[in-house]
C-alpha positions as CSV (number, residue, x, y, z in Angstrom):
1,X,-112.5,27.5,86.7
2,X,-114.0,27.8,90.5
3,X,-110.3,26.1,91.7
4,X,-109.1,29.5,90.0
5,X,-111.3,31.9,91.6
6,X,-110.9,30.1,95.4
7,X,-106.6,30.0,94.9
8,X,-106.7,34.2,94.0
9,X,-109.1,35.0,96.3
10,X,-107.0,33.1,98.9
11,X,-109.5,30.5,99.5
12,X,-107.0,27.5,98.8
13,X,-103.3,28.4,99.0
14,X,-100.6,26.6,96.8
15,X,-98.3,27.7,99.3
16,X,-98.2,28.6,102.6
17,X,-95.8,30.7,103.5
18,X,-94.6,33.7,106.0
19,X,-95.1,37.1,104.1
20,X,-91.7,39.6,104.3
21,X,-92.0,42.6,106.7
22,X,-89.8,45.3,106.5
23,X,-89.1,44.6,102.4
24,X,-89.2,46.5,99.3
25,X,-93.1,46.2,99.0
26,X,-93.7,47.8,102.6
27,X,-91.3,50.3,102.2
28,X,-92.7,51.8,99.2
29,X,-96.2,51.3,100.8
30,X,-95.2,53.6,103.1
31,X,-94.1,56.1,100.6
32,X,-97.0,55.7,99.1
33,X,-99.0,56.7,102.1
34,X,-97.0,59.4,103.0
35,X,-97.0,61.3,99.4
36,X,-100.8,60.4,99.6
37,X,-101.1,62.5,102.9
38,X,-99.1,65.5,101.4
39,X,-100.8,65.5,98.4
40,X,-104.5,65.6,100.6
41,X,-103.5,68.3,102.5
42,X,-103.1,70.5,99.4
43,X,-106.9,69.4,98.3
44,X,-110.1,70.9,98.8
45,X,-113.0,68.5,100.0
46,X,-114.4,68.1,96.2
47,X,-111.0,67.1,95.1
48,X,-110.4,64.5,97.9
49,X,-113.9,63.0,97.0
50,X,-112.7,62.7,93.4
51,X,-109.2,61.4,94.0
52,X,-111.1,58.9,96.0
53,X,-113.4,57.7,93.2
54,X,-109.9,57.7,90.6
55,X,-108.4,55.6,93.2
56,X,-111.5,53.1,94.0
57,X,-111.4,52.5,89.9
58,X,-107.4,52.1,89.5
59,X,-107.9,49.5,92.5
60,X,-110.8,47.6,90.6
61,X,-109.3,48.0,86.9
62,X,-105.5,47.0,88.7
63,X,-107.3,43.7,90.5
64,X,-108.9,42.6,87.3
65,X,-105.7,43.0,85.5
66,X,-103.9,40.7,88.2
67,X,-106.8,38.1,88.4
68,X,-106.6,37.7,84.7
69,X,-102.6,37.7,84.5
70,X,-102.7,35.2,87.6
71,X,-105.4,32.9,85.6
72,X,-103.0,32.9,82.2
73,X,-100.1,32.2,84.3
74,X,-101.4,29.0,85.4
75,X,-102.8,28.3,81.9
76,X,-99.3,28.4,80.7
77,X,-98.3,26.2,83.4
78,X,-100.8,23.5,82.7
79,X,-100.3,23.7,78.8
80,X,-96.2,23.2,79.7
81,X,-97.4,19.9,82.6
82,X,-99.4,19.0,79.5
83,X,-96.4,19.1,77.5
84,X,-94.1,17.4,79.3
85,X,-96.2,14.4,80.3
86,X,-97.2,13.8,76.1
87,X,-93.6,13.8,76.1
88,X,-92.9,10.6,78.3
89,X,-96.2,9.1,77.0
């Protein structure tokens, strides 16, 4: 299970590859950002504090749902390598 852990938290890489600038995922960052900084502007101090807080726990609650998705992805993949090498057996 440690292999797991050190390939999501970047420690090994199965592939090592150049990251796309300038795609789909940055430019929604971006207007991400931007409706974040409108939206702040409108907020009083108390309700920045606790749109902080509801976005610390969406980040924690999102990673753990991504760690666990990545880990049952590459359960699935060993099951099918499993598979496929009982097959030639």
């Amino acid at each position: 299970m440690f292999i797991l852990h050190d390939l999501w938290e970047g420690i090994l890489s199965a592939c090592a590859g150049p990251t796309r600038s300038g795609g789909l995922d940055s430019r929604m960052q971006r207007v991400v950002i931007q409706k974040e900084q409108e939206l702040r502007q409108r907020l009083s101090k108390e309700e920045i504090e606790s749109l902080e807080d509801y976005q610390g726990k969406l980040g924690d609650l999102t990673n753990l749902e991504l760690e666990d998705a990545f880990v049952k992805g590459f359960r699935l993949e060993a099951k099918i390598i499993f598979d496929v090498f009982r097959e030639e057996s």
